[in-house]
KEPAGU-757019 format. One line per field, with one value per residue (C-alpha): residue number from 1; residue in one letter; y, x, z. Coordinates in Angstrom, 3 decimals. Layout:
! KEPAGU-757019
pos c(NUM/...) $
code c(A/...) $
c2 c(Y/...) $
c1 c(X/...) $
c3 c(Z/...) $
***
This chain:
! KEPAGU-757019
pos c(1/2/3/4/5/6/7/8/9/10/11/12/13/14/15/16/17/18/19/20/21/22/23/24/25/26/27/28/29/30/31/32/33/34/35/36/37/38/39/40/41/42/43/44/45/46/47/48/49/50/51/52/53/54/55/56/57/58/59/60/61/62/63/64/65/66/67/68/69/70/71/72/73/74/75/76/77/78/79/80/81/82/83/84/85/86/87/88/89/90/91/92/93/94/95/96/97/98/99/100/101/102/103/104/105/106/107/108/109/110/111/112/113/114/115/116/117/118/119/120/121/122/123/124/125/126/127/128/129/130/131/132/133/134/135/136/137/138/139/140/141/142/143/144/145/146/147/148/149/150/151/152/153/154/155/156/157/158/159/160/161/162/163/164/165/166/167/168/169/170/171/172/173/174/175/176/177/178/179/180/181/182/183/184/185/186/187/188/189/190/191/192/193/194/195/196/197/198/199/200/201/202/203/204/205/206/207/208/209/210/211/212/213/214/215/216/217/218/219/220/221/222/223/224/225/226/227/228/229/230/231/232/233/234/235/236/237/238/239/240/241/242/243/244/245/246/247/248/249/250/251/252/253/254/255/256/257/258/259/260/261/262/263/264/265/266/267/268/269/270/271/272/273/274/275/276/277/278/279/280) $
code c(X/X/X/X/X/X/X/X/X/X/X/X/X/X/X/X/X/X/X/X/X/X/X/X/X/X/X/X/X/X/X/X/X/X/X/X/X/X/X/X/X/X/X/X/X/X/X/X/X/X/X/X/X/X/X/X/X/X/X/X/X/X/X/X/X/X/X/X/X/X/X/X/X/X/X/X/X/X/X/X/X/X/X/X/X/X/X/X/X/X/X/X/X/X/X/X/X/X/X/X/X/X/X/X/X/X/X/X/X/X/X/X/X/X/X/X/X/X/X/X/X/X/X/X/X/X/X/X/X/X/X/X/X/X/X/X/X/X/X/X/X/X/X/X/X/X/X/X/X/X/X/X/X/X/X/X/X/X/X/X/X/X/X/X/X/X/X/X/X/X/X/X/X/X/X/X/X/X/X/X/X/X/X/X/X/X/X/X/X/X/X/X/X/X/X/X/X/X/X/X/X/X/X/X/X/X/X/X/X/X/X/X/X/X/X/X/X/X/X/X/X/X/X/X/X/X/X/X/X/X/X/X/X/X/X/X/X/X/X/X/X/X/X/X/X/X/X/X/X/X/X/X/X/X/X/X/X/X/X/X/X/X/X/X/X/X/X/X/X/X/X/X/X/X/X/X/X/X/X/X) $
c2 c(1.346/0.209/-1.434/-2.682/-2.287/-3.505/-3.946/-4.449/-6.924/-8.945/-11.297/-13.177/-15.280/-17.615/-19.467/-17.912/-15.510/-15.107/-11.149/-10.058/-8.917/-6.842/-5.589/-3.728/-2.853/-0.040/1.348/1.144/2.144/3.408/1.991/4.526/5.635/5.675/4.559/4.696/2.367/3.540/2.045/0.180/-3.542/-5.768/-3.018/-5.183/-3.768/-7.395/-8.908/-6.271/-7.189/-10.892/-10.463/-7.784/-10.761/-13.640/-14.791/-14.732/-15.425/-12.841/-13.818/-11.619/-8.861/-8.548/-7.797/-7.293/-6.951/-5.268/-6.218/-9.925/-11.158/-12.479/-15.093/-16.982/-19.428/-19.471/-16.359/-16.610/-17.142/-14.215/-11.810/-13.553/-12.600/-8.885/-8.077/-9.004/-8.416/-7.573/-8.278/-7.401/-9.628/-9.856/-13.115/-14.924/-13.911/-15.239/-18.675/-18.943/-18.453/-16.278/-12.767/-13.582/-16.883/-15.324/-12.783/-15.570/-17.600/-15.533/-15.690/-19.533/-20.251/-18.464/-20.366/-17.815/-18.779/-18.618/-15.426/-13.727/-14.524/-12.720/-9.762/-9.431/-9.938/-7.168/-4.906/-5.460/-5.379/-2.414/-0.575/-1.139/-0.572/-3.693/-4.657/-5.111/-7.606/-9.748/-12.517/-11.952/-14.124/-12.497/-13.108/-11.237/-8.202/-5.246/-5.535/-2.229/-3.803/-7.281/-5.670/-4.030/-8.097/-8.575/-5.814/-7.063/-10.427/-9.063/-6.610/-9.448/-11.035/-7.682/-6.951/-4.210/-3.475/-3.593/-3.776/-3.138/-4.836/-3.004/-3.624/-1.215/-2.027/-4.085/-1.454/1.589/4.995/4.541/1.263/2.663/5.798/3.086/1.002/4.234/5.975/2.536/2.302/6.308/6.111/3.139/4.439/8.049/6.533/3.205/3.897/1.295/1.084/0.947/-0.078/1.093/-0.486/1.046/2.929/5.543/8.535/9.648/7.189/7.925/11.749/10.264/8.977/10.387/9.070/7.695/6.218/4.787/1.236/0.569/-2.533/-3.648/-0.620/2.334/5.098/8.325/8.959/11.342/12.810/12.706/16.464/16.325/13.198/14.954/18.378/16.383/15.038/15.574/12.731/10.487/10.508/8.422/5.805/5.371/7.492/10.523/13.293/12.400/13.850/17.489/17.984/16.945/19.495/21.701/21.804/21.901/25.051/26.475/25.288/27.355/30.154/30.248/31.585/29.542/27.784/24.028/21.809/18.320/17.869/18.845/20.810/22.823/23.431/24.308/26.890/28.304/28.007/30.341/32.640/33.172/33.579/36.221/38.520/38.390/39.521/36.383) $
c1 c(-9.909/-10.412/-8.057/-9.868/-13.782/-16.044/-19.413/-21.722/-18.763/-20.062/-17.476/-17.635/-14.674/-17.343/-20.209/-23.387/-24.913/-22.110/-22.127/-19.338/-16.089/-16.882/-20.172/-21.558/-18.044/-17.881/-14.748/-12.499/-9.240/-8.269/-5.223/-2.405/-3.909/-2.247/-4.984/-4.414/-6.671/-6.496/-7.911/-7.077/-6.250/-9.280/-10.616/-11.003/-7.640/-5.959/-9.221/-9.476/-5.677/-6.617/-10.303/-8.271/-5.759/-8.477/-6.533/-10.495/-13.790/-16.816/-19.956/-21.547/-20.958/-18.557/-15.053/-13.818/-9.663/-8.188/-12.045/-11.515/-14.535/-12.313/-15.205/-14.136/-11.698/-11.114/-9.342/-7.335/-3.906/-4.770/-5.197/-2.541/-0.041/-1.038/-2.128/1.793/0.854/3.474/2.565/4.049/6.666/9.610/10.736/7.461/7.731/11.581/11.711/15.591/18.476/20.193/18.504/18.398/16.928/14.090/13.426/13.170/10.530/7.825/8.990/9.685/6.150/4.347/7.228/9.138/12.023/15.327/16.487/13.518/13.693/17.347/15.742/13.561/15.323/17.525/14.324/13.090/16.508/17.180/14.263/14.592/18.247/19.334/21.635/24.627/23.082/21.908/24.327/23.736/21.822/18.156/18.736/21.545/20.119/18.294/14.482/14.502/16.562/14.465/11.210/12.882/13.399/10.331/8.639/11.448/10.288/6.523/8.185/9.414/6.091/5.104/2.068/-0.036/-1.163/1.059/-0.720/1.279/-0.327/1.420/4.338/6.554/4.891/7.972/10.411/12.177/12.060/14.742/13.037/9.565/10.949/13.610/10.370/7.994/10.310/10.408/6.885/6.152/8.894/6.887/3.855/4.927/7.596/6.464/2.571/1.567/-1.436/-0.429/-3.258/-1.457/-2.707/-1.247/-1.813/0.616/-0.315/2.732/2.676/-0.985/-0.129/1.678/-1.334/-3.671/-7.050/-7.531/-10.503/-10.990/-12.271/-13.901/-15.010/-15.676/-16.919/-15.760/-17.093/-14.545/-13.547/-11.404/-8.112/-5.000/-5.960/-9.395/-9.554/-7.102/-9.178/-11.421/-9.152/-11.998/-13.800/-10.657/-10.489/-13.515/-11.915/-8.907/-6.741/-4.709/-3.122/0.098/2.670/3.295/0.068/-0.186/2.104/0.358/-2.867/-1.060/0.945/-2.430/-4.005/-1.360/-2.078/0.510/-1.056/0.346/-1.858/-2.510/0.198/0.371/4.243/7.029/8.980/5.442/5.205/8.996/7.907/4.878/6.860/9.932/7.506/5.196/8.539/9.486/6.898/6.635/10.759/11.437) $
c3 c(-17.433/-13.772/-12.581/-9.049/-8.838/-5.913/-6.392/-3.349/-1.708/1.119/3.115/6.192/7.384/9.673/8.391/6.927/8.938/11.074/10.615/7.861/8.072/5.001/4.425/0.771/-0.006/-2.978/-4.578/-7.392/-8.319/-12.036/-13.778/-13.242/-9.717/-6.163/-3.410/0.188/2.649/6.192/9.118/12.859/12.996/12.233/10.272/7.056/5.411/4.513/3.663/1.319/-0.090/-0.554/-2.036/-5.426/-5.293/-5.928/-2.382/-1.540/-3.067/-2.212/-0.442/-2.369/-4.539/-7.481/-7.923/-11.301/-12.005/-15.068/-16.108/-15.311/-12.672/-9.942/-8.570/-12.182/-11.051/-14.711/-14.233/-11.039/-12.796/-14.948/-11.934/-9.593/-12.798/-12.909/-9.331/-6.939/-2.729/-0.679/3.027/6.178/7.178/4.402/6.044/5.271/1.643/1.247/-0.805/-1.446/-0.058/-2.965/-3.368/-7.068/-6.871/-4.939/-7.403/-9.926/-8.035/-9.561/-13.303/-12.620/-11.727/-14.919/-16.655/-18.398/-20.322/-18.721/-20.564/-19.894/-16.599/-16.256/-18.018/-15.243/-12.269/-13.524/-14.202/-10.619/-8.510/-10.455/-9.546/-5.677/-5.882/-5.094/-7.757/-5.564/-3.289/-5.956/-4.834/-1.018/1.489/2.752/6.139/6.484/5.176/7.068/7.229/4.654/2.398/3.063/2.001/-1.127/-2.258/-1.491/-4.040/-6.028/-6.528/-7.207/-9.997/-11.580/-12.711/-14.457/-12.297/-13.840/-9.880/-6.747/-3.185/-0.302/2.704/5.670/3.962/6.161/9.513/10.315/9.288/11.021/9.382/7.498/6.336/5.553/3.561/1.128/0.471/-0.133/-2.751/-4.562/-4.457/-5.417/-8.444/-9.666/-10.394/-11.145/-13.790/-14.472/-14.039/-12.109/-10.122/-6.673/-3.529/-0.137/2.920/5.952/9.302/8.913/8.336/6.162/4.156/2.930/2.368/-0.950/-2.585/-5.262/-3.166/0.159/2.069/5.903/6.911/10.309/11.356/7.499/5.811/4.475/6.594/5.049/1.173/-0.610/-1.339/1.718/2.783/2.402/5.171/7.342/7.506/9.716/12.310/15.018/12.426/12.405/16.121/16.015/14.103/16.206/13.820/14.275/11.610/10.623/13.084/11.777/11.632/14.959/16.013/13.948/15.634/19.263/18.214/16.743/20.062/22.189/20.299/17.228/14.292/11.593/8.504/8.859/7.941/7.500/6.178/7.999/5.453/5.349/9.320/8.932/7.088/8.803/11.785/10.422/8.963/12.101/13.665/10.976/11.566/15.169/15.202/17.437) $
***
């Protein structure tokens, strides 16, 4: 089943015949399925996010969720239940003052009962590893540990789709890699269908399918390597190769005959055994 499908999406943030800030928008996403969107800022990225979240209503076109039409307004809770965003800024997204508390906001609102809601914030503290701050105050954690509350409090709802809407912009390193493991254990262990919006590179390497938005369309499709094997194609869009293989293509460029990497343990590798055989 699809889990996200776009059907010849039109939407314009101005009035009528403004020009759109999506235009004839085709994709989908199967349940189960990790989906990287790349692209610059004011690419269409976060529109994207809102419109799978009914955050948005179409011009045109249709968008169907977990085969729900999201133009119904008859099915907005539906799809609000099933489909949790995480945006950018953790601090925008924190409602309490508790960790806990927070996490319950979601299961509060669909009006769970009170044990189930306990079940649940266990469920989704344990799977960002944040059982031990479950009595602490937000603010006073680090913005990794922020943004792992944050997916927290979506887990808690059950969604049967996560999008992450820059969700690790914010974040150092350190940050961005606590967040991503979350994220990749999910839907590796607990098969959910995760919709990564982001501009690094790295990040995108971990998904099943990516594609690349510029200036509301989507002008490159495929899987991680298959849009990085045309870097000169990516330059056009304002995006670069993730770092190794940045490095990569310099060291090919000065004359290093190693294979095309795009991971560093890989251009370890190529590195050592180029090394290797030249006795250096």
């Amino acid at each position: 089943m699809q889990a996200v499908d776009f059907e010849n999406v039109c939407f314009s943030y101005g009035r009528e015949g403004e020009g759109f800030s999506l235009n004839n928008i085709n994709f989908s996403v199967e349940e189960g399925e990790f989906v990287a969107v790349l692209g610059q800022n004011g690419s269409g990225k976060s529109t994207l996010a809102r419109l799978c979240n009914a955050l948005l209503t179409p011009r045109s076109g249709k968008i169907a969720v977990l085969g729900m039409d999201a133009s119904d307004p008859g099915n907005t809770f539906e799809i609000r239940k099933n489909v949790g965003v995480v945006f950018q800024n953790p601090d925008n997204q924190t409602v309490a003052s508790i960790v806990e508390d927070d996490v319950a906001f979601g299961p509060e609102n669909i009006g769970l009962p009170r044990e189930e809601i306990g079940r649940r914030i266990d469920f989704a503290l344990k799977a960002v590893g944040m059982e031990a701050y479950r009595r602490a105050t937000p603010a006073r954690l680090s913005g990794g540990q922020k943004q792992r509350v944050a997916v927290a409090g979506v887990l808690a709802i059950r969604p049967k789709v996560i999008i992450l809407d820059e969700s690790t912009a914010m974040l150092d390193p350190r940050g961005r890699k606590e967040v991503m493991d979350v994220v990749l254990r999910l839907n590796k262990e607990e098969k959910m269908t995760v919709l990564l919006i982001t501009h690094f590179m790295e990040e995108a390497l971990l998904a099943d399918r990516a594609f690349v938005m510029h200036k509301g369309e989507i002008v490159m499709r495929g899987t991680p390597r298959e849009i990085f094997s045309r870097a000169d194609e990516l330059e056009t869009y304002s995006l670069t190769l993730p770092a190794a293989g940045y490095i990569c293509k310099k060291l090919q460029a000065k004359g290093l005959p190693i294979a095309d990497c795009l991971r560093p343990e890989e251009l370890a590798k190529e590195i050592e055994r180029c090394a290797s055989r030249q006795n250096i």
